[in-house]
C-alpha positions in Angstrom: -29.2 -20.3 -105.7 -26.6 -17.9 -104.3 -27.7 -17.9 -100.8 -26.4 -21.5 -100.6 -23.2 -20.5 -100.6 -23.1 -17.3 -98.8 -24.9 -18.9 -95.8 -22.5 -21.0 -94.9 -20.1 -18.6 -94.9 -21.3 -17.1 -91.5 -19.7 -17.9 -88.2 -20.8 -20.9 -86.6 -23.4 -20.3 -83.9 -23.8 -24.0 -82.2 -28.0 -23.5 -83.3 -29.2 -26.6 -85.4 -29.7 -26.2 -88.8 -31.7 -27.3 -91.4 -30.9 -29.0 -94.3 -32.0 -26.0 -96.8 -30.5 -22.8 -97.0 -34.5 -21.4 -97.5 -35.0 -22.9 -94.3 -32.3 -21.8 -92.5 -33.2 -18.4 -93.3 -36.6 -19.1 -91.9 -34.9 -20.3 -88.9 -32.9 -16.8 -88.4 -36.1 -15.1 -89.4 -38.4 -17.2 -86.9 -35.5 -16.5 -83.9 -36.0 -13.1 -84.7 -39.3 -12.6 -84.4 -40.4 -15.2 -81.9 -36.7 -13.3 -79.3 -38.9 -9.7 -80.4 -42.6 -11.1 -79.4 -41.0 -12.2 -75.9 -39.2 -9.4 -75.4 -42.6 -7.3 -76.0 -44.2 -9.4 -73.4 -40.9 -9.4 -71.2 -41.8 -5.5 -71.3 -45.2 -5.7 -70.2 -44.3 -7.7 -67.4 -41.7 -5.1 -66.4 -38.5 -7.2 -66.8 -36.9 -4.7 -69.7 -34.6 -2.5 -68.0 -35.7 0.7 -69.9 -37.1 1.0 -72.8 -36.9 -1.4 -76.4 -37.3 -1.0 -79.8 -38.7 -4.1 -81.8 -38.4 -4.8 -85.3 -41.3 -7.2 -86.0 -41.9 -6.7 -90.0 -38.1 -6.2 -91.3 -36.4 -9.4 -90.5 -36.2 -10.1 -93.7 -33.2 -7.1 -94.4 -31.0 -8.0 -91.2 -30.8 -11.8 -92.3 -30.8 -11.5 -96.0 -27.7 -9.1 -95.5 -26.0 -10.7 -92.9 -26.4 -13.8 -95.1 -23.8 -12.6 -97.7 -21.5 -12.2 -95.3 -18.4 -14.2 -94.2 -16.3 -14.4 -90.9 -14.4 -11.6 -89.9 -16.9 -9.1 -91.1 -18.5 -7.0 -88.7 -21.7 -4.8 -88.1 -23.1 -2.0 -86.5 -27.2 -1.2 -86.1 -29.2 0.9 -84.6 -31.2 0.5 -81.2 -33.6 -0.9 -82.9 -30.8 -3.6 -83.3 -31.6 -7.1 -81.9 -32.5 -9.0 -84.8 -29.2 -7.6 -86.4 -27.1 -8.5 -83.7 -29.4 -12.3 -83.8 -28.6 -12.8 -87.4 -24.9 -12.2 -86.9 -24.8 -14.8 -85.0 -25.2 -13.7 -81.7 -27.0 -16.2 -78.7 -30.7 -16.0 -78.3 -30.2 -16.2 -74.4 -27.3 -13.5 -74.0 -29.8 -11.1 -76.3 -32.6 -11.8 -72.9 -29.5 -11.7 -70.5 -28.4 -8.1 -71.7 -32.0 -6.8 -72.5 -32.8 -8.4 -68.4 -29.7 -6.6 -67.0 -28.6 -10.1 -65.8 -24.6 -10.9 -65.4 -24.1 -13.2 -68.6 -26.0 -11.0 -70.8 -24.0 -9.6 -73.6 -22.2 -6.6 -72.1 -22.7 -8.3 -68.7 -26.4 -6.1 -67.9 -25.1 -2.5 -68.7 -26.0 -2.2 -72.3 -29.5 -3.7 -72.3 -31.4 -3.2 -75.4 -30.2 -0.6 -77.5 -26.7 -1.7 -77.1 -26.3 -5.1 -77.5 -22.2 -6.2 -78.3 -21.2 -9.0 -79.5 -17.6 -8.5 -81.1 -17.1 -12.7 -81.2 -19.5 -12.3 -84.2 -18.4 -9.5 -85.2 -21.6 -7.7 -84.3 -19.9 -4.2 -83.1 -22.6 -2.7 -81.4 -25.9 -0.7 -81.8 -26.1 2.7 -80.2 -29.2 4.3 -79.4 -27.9 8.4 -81.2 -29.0 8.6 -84.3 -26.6 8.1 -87.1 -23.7 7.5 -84.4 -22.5 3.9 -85.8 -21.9 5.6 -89.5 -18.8 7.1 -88.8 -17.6 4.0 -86.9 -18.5 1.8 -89.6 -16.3 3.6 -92.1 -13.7 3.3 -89.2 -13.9 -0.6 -89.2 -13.6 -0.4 -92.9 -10.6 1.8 -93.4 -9.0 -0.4 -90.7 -9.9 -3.3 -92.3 -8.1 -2.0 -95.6 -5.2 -0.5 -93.7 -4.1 -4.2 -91.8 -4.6 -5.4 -95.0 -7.5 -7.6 -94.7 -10.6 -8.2 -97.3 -13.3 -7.6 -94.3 -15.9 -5.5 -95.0 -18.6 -3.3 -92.6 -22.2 -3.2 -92.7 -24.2 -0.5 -90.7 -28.0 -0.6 -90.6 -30.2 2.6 -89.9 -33.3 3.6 -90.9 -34.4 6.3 -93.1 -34.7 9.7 -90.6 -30.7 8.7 -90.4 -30.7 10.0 -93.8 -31.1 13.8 -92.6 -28.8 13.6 -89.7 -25.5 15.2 -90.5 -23.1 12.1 -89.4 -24.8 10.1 -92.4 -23.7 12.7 -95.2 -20.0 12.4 -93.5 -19.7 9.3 -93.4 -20.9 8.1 -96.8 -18.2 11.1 -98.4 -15.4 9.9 -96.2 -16.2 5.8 -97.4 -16.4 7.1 -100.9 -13.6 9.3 -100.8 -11.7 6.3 -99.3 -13.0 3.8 -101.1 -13.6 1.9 -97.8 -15.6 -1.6 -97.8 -18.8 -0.1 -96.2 -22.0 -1.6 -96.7 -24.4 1.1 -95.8 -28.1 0.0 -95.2 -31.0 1.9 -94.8 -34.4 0.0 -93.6 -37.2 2.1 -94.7 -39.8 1.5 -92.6 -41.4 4.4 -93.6 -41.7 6.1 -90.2 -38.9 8.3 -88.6 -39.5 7.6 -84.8 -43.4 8.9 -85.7 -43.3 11.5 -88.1 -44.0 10.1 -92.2 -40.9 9.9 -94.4 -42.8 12.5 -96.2 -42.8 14.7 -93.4 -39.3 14.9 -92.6 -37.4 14.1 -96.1 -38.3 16.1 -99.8 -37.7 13.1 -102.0 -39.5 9.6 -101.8 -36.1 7.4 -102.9 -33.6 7.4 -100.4 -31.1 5.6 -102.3 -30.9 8.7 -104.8 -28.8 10.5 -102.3 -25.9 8.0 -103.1 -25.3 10.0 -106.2 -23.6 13.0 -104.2 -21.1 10.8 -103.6 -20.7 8.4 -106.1 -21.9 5.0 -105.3 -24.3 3.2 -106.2 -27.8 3.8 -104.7 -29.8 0.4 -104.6 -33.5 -0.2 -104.1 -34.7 -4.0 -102.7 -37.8 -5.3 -102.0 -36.8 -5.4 -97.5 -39.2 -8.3 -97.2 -38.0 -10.3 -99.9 -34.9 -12.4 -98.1 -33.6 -13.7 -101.2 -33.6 -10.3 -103.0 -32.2 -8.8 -100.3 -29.2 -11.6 -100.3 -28.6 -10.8 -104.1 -28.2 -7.4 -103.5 -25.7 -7.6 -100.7 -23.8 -10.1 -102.2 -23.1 -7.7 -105.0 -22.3 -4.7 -102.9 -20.3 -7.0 -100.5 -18.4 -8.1 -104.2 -17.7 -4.6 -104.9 -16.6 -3.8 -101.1 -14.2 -6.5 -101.2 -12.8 -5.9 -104.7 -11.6 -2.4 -103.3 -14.8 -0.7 -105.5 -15.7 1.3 -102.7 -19.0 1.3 -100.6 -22.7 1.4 -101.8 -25.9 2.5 -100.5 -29.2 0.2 -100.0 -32.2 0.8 -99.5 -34.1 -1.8 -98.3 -37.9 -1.1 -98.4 -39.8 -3.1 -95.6 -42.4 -1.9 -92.2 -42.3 -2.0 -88.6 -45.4 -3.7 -87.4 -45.2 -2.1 -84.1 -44.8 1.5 -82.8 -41.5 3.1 -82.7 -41.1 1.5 -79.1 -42.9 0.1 -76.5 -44.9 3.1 -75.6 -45.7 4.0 -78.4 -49.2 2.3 -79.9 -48.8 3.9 -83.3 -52.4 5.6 -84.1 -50.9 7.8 -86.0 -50.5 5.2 -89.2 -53.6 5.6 -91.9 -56.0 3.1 -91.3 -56.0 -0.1 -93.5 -51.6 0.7 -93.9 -50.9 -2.0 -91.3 -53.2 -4.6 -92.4 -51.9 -4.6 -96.1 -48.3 -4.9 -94.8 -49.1 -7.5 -92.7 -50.1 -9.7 -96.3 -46.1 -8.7 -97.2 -45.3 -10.0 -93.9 -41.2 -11.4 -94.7 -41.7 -14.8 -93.3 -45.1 -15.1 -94.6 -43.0 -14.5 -98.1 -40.7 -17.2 -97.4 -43.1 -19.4 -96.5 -44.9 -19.7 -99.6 -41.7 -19.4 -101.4 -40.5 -22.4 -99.9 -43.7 -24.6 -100.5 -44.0 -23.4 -104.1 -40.1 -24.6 -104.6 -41.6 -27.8 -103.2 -40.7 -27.4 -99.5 -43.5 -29.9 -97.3 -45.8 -27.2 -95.1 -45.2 -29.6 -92.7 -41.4 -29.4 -92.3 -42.2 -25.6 -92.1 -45.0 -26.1 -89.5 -42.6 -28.1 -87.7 -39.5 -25.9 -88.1 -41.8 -23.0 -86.4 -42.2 -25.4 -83.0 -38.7 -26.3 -83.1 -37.0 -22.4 -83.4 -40.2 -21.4 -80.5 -38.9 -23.8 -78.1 -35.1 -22.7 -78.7 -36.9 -19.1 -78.0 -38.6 -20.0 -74.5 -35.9 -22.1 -73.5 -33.3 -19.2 -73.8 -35.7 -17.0 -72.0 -36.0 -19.3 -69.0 -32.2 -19.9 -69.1 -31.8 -16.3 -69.4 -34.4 -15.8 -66.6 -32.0 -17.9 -64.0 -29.0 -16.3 -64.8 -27.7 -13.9 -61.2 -28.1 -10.0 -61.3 -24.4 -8.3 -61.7 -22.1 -8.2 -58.8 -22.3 -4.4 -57.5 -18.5 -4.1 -58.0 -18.9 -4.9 -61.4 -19.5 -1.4 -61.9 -16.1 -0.5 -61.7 -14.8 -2.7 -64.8 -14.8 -1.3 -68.4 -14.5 1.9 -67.4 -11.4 4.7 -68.4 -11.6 6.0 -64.8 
């Protein structure tokens, strides 16, 4: 399975892991979902400073990418970003630190959600414009090429990025430079709250890779192991000095576009059938039809919750900024 491999490729986090690649994915994919449930309640209890964006439903593409790739590679996502920044490798209790304002969060409490940092894994940011990171991910790539090094950049966005002009730009200046760019759309079939069908005149996103000649991939978004084989071969062509590709990974938000949002505007019956696609639900079975024990999985779950709560409560002690902080990091 190519997934062993690639795996272990990422940069060491200090979390435990198991003693199966499938399981380690469901570890990442568990973290993910179980730092996004809290953070939803963390919300409701008013300890968010501003607003989130949760990604419950597409773990699956963030994990199964990051998966194939190797130290010294780095990645930009949207504001919808935490469980990209998580599977790079990023600390569970930094993620609650930055999204809680507190001093040892991420960016030290001034990011908060939609722009968690964490250049030590090479996680370079998500940014709450629209098709912002593009550009900047074909940046990291032509520097990349230019020190000489065989890194490659991944950006994630999701499919109303398509129409914004900073997309079409970026994808003719990574082909026109051949620049490692991994360039990742998460269809989630919902631009903010609009229908992709309302907003965009053709159903495959991936077709618009033919103005400028990549490849345009399809995956199955909640399939973590299709997902991995797909990357891994746009990460071999990146590296190889092929050029970039596009992917579009198909997959669902479970949960409005953000916290205030309670999504009535999905057809009825849409979110219950996705819900039976759910990407660790997928895993799951994979892994007890390859022989995996329901048990160890049962007891994995426990195991990554508790790592969950007790980053939150670690998180939760950390101090609020000094006030002269405010002055640092800043031009002027």
């Amino acid at each position: 399975m190519t997934a062993d491999g690639t795996a272990a490729k990422r940069r060491s986090t200090g979390k435990a892991k198991p003693d199966s690649p499938g399981l380690e994915l469901l570890a990442r994919m568990l973290e993910i979902r179980g730092v996004e449930d809290e953070v939803q309640r963390m919300f409701t209890q008013g300890l968010v400073r501003g607003t989130t964006h949760l990604c419950q439903g597409q773990e699956a593409v963030a994990v199964g990418v990051c998966a194939a790739l190797k130290e010294g590679d780095t990645m930009t996502c949207t504001y919808r970003g935490h469980g990209a920044v998580l599977a790079m490798g990023a600390q569970a209790d930094a993620v609650f630190g930055e999204i809680m304002g507190k001093a040892k969060g991420l960016c030290g409490g001034k990011g908060g959600s939609m722009h968690l940092t964490d250049v030590a894994v090479g996680a370079y940011g998500a940014f709450a414009i629209v098709g912002a990171h593009l550009p900047i991910t074909v940046g990291l790539a032509f520097a990349s090429r230019y020190l000489g090094e065989d890194a490659v950049s991944v950006c994630f966005f999701g499919d109303g990025t398509t129409n914004i002009g900073a997309f079409h730009e970026a994808l003719n200046l990574a082909s026109l430079w051949k620049t490692p760019v991994i360039f990742v759309c998460e269809n989630n079939l919902y631009g903010e709250y609009s229908p992709l069908r309302a907003t965009t005149p053709i159903d495959r996103l991936a077709d618009r890779a033919a103005s400028y000649a990549m490849p345009g991939v399809v995956v199955d978004g909640n399939d973590v192991f299709a997902v991995i084989a797909t990357a891994e071969q746009a990460v071999a062509r990146a590296r190889a000095g092929d050029g970039p590709t596009l992917i579009e990974a198909l997959t669902y938000r479970q949960v409005g576009h953000s916290r205030s949002d309670p999504a009535k505007y999905r057809p009825a019956g849409e979110l219950e059938e996705w819900l039976e696609r759910d990407p660790i639900l997928l895993l799951e079975r994979k892994l007890i039809e390859d022989g995996v024990d329901e048990n160890q999985i049962a007891e994995l779950r426990g195991t990554v919750q508790q790592q969950v709560i007790d980053a939150l409560e670690r998180a939760k002690s950390w101090p609020e900024p000094e006030l002269e902080s405010r002055f640092e990091h800043v031009f002027a």
